[in-house]
C-alpha positions, -999 to 999 in steps of 0.1 A, spaced: 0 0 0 11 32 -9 15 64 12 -18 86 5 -35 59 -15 -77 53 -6 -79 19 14 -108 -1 -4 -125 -14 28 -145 -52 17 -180 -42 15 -207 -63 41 -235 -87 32 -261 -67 51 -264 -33 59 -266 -15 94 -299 -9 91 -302 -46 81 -284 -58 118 -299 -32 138 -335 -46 123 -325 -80 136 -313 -71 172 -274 -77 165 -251 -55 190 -247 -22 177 -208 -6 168 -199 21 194 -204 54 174 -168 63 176 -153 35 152 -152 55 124 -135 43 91 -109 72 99 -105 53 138 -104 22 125 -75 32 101 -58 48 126 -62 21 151 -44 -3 124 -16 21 118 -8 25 156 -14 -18 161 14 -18 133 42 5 153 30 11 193 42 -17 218 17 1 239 -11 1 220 -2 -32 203 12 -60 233 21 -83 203 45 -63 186 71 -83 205 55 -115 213 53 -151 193 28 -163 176 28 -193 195 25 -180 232 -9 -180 247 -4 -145 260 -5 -134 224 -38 -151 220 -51 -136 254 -40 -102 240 -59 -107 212 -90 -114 226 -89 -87 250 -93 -64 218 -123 -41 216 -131 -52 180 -128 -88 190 -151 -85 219 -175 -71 190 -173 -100 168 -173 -120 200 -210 -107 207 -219 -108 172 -210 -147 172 -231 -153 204 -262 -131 190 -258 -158 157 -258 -186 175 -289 -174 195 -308 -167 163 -294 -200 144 -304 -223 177 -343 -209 177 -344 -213 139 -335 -248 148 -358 -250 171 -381 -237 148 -373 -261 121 -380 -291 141 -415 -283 152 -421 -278 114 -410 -308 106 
């Protein structure tokens, strides 16, 4: 990537509008694209802001680092609230059947 060029961020299956419709946890307001990109650029370059910088790959305190991440405490909740809505159209499923 170069200096000054646009970052092409991938595109979703759903709207907002779409997940807020069907009760998924919302995104805090402040996680902008411009916060997001900025949170990546510091994750690349601040020990502080980015614990991995000088850890393995293959020490569990990387993967506890990683988890303790407020985007993947997001997708975390976004998992759970799928599985909720996949287990009652299960449930759903079997009393049509």
């Amino acid at each position: 990537m170069t200096a000054g060029a646009p970052v092409r961020l991938p595109k979703g299956h759903m709207s907002q509008e779409e997940f807020d419709a069907l009760g998924y946890p919302s995104i805090p307001s402040h996680w902008t694209k411009e916060w997001m990109l900025e949170q990546i650029e510091l994750e690349k370059v601040d020990p502080r802001v980015n614990p991995n910088l000088l850890l393995e790959e293959t020490s569990q305190e990387f993967w506890d680092n990683m988890s303790r991440k407020p985007y993947a405490k997001a997708i975390l909740k976004s998992e759970r609230h799928w599985s909720k809505r996949r287990n009652a159209w299960l449930r759903q499923f079997e009393q049509v059947e």
